[in-house]
N, CA, C and O atoms as a CHARMM CRD file, in Angstrom:
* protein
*
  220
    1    1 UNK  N     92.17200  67.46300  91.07800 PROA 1      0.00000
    2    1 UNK  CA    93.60300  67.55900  91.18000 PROA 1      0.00000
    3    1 UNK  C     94.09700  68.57000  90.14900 PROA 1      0.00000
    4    1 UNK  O     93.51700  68.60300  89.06400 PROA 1      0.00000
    5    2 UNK  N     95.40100  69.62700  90.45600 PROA 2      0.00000
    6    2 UNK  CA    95.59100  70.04000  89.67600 PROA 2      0.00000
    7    2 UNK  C     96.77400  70.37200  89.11300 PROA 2      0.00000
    8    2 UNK  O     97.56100  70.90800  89.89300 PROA 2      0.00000
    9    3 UNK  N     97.15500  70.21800  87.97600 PROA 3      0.00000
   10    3 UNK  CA    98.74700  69.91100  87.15100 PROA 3      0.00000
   11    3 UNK  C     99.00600  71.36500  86.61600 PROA 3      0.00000
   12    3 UNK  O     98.32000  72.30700  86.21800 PROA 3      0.00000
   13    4 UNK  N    100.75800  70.99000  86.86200 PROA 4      0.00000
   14    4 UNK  CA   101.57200  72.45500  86.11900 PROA 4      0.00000
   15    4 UNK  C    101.20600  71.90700  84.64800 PROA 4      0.00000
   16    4 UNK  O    100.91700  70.71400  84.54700 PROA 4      0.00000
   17    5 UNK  N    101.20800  72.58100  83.71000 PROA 5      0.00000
   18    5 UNK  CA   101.23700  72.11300  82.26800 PROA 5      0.00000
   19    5 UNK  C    102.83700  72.88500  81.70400 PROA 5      0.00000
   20    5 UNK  O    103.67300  73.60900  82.24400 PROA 5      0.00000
   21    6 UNK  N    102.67600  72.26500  80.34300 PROA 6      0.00000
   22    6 UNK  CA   104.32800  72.52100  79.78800 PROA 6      0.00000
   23    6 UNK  C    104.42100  74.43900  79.55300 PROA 6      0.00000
   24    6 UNK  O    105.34100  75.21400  79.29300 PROA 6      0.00000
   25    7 UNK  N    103.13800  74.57200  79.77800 PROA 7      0.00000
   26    7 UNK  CA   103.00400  76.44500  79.56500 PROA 7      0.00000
   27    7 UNK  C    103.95900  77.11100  80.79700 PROA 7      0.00000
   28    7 UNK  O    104.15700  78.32600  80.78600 PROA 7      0.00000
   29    8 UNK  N    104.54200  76.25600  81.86100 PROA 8      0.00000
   30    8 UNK  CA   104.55400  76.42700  82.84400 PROA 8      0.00000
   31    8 UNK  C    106.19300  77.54700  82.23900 PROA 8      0.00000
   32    8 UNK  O    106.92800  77.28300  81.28800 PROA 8      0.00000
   33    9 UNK  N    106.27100  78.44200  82.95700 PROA 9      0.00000
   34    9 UNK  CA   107.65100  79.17400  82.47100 PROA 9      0.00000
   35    9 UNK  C    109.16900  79.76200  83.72400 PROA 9      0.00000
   36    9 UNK  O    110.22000  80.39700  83.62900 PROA 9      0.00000
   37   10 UNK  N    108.14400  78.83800  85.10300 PROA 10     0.00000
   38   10 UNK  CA   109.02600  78.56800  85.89100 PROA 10     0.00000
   39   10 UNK  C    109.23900  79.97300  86.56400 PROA 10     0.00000
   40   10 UNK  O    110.39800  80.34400  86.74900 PROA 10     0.00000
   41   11 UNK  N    108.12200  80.82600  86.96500 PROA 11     0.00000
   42   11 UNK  CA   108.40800  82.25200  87.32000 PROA 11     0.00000
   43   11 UNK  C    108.47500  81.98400  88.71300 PROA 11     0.00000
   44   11 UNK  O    109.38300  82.42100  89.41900 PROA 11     0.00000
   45   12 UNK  N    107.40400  81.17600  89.19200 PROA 12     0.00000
   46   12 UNK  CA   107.25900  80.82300  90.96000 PROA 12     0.00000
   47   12 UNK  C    106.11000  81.60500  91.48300 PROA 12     0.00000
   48   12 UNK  O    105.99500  81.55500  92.70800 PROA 12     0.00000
   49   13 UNK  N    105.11100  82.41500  90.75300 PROA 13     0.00000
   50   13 UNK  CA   104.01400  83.20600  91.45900 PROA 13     0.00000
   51   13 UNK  C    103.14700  81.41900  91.76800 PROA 13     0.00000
   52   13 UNK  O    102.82000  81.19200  92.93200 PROA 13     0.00000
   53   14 UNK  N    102.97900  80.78100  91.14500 PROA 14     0.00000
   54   14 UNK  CA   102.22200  79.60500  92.15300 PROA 14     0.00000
   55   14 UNK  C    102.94400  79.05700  93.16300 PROA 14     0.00000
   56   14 UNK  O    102.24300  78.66500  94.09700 PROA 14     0.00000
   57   15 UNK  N    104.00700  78.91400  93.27400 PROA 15     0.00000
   58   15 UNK  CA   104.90200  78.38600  94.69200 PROA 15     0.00000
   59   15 UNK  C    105.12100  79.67200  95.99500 PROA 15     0.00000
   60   15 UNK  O    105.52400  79.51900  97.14800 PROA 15     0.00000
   61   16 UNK  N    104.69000  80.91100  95.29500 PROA 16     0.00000
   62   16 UNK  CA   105.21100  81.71000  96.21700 PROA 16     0.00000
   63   16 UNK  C    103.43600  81.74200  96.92400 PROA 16     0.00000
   64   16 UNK  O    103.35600  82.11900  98.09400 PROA 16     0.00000
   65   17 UNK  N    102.08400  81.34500  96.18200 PROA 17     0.00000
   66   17 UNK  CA   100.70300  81.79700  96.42600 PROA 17     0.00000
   67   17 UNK  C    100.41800  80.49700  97.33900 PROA 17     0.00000
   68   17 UNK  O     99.57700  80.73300  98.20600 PROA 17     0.00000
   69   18 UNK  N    100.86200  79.33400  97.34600 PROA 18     0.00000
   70   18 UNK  CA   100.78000  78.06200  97.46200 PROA 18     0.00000
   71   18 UNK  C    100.16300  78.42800  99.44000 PROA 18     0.00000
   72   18 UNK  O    100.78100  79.22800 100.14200 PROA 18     0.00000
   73   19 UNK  N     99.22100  77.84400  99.83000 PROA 19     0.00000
   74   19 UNK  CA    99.52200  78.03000 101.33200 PROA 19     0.00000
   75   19 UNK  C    100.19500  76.61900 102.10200 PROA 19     0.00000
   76   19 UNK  O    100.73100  76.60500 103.21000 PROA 19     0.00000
   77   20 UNK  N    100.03700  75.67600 101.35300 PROA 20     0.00000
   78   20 UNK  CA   100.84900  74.53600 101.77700 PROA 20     0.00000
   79   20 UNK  C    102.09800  74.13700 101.21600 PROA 20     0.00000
   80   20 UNK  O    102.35000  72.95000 101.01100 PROA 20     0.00000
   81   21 UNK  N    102.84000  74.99900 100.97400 PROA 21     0.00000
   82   21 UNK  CA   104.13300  74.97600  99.79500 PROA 21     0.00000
   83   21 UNK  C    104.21100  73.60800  99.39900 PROA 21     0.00000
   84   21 UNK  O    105.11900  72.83200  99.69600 PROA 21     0.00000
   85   22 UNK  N    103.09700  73.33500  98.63900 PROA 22     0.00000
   86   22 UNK  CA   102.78700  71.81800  97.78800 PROA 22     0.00000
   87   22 UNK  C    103.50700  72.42400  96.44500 PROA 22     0.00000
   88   22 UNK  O    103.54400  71.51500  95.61600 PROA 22     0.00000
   89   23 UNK  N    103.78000  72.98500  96.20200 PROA 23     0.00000
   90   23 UNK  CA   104.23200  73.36500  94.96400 PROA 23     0.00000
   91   23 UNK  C    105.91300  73.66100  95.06200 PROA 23     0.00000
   92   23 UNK  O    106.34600  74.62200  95.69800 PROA 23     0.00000
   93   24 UNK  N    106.89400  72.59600  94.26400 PROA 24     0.00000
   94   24 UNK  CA   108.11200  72.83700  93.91200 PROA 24     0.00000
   95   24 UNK  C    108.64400  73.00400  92.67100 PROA 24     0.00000
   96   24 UNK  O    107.89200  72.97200  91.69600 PROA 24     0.00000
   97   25 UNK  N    110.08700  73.21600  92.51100 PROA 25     0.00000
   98   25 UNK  CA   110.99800  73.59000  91.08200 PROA 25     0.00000
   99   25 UNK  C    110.94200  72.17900  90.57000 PROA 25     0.00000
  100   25 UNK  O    111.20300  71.42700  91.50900 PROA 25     0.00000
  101   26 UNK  N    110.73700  71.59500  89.59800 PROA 26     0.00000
  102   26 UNK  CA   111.19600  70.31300  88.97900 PROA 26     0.00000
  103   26 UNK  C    111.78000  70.75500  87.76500 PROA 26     0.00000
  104   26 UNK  O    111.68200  71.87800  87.26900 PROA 26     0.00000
  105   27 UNK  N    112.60900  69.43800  87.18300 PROA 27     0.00000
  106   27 UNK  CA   113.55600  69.57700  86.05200 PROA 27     0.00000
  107   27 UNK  C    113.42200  70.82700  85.35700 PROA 27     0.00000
  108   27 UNK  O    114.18500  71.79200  85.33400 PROA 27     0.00000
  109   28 UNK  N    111.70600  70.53300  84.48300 PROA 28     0.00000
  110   28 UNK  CA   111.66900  71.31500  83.14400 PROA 28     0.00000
  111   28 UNK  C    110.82400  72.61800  83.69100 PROA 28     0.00000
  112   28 UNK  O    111.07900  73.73100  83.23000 PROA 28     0.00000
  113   29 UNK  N    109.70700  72.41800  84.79400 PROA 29     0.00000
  114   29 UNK  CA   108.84200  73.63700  85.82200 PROA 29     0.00000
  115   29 UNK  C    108.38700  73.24400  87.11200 PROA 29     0.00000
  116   29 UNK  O    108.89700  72.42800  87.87900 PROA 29     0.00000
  117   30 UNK  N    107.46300  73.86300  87.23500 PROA 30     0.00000
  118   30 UNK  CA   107.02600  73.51500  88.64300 PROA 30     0.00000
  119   30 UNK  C    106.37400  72.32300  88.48300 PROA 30     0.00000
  120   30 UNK  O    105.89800  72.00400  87.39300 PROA 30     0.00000
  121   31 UNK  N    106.27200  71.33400  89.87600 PROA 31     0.00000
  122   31 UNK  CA   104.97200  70.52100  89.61600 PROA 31     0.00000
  123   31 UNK  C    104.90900  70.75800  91.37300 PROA 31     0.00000
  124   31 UNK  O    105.66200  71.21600  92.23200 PROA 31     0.00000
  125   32 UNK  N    103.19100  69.99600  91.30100 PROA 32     0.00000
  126   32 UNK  CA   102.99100  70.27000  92.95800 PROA 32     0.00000
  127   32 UNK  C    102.85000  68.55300  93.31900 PROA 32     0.00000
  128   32 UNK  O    102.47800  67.49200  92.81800 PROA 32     0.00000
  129   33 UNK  N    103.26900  68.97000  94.20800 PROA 33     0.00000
  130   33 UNK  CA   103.32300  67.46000  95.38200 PROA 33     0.00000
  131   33 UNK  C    101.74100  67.38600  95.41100 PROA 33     0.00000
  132   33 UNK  O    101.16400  68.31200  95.98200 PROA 33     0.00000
  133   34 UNK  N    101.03000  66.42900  94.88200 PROA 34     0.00000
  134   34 UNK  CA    99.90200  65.79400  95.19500 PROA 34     0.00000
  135   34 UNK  C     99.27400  65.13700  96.73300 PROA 34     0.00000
  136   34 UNK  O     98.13200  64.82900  97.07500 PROA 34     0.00000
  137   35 UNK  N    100.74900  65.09100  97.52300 PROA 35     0.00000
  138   35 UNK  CA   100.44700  64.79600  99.06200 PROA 35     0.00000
  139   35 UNK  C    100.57100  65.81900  99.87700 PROA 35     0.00000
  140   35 UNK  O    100.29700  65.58100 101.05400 PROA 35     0.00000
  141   36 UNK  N    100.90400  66.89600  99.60800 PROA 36     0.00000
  142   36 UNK  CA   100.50900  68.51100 100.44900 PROA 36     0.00000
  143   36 UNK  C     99.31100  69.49600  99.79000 PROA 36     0.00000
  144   36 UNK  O     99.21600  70.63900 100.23800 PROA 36     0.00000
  145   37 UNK  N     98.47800  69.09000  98.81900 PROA 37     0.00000
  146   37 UNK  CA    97.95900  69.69000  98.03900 PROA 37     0.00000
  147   37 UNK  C     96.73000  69.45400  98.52300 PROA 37     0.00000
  148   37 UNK  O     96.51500  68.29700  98.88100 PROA 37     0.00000
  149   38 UNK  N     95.60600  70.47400  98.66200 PROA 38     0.00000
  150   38 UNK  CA    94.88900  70.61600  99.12200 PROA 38     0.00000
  151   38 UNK  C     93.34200  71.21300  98.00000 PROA 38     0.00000
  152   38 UNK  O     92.14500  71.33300  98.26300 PROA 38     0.00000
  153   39 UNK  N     94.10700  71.44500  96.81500 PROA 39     0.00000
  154   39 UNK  CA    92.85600  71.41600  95.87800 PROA 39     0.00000
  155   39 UNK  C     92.21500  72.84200  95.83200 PROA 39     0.00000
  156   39 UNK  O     91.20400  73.00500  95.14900 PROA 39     0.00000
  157   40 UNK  N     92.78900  73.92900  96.56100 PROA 40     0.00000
  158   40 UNK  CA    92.07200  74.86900  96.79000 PROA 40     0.00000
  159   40 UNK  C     92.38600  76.44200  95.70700 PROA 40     0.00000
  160   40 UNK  O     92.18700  77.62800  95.96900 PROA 40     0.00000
  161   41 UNK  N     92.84200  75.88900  94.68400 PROA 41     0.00000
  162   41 UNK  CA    92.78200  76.48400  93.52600 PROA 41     0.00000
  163   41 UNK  C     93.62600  77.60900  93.38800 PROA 41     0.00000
  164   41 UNK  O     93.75600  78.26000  92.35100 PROA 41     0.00000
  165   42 UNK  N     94.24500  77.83700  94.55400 PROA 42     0.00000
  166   42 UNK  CA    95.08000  79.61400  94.93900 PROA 42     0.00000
  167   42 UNK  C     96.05200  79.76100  93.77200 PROA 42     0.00000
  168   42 UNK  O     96.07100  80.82400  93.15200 PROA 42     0.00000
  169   43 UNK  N     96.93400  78.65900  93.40500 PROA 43     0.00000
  170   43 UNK  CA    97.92800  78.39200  92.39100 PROA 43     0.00000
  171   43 UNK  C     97.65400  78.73100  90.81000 PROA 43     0.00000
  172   43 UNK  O     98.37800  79.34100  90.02200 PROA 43     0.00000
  173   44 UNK  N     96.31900  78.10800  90.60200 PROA 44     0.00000
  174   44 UNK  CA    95.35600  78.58800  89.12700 PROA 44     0.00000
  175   44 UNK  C     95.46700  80.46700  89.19700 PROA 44     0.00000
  176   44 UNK  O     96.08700  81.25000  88.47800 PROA 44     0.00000
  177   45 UNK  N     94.74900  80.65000  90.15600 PROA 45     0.00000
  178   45 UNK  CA    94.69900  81.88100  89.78300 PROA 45     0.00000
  179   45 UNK  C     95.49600  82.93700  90.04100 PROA 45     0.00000
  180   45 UNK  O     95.16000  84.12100  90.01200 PROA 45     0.00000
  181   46 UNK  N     96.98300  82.31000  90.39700 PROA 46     0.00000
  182   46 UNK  CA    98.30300  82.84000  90.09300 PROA 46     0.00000
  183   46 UNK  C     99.04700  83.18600  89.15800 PROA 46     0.00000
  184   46 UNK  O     99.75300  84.16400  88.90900 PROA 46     0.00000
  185   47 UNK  N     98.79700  82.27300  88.68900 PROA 47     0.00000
  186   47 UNK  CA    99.45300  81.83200  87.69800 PROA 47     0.00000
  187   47 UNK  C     99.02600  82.65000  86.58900 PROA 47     0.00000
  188   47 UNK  O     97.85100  83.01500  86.54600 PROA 47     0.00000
  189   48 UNK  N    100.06200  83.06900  85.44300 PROA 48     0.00000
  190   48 UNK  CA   100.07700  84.40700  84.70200 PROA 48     0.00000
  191   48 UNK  C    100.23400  83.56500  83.58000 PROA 48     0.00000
  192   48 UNK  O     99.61200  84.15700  82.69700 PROA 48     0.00000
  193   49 UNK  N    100.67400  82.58900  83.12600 PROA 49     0.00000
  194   49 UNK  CA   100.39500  82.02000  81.92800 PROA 49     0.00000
  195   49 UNK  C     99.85900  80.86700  81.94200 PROA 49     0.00000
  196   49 UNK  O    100.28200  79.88500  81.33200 PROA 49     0.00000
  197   50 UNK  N     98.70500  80.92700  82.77600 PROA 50     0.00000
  198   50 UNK  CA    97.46300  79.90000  82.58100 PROA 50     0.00000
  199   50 UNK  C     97.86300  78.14600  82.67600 PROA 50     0.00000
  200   50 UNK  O     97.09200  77.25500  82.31800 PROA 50     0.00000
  201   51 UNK  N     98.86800  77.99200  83.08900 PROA 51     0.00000
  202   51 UNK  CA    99.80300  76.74400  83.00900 PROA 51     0.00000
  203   51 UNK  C     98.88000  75.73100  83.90600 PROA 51     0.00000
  204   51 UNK  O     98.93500  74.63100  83.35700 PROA 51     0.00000
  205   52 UNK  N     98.15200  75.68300  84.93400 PROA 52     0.00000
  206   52 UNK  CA    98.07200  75.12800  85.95000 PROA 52     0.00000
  207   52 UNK  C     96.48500  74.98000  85.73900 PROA 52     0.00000
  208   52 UNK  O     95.68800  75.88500  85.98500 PROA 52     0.00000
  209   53 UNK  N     96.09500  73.54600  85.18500 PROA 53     0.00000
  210   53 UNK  CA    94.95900  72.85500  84.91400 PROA 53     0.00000
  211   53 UNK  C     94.12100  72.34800  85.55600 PROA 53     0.00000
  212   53 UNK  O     94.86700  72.17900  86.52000 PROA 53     0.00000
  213   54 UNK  N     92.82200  71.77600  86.02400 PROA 54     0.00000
  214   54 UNK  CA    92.26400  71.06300  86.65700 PROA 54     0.00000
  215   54 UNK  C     92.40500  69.38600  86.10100 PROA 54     0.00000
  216   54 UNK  O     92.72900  69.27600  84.91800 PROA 54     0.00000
  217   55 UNK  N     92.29400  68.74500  86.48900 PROA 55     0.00000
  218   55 UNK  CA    92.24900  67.47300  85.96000 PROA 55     0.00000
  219   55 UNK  C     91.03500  67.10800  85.87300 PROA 55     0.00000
  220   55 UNK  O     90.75500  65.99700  85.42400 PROA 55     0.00000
């Protein structure tokens, strides 16, 4: 499974890479819906400040 972390700076290159738009805006950044999420890592390696972890 894999989590936005607080590095997250809310740019949207993982919501825009997402192919199951599992990934939304929340309060403080993104987090991804764990029930459209598919595990397939596209979001990690979007992501420009490394925010987005494996569990």
């Amino acid at each position: 499974m894999y989590v936005i972390t607080d590095k997250c700076v809310s740019c949207g290159s993982c919501a825009d890479a997402c192919p199951n738009e599992a990934i939304v805006e929340g309060a403080d950044h993104y987090e991804i819906n764990t029930d459209l999420c598919v595990e397939c890592g596209t979001c990690q390696g979007e992501c420009p400040n490394d925010a987005i972890e494996e569990e």
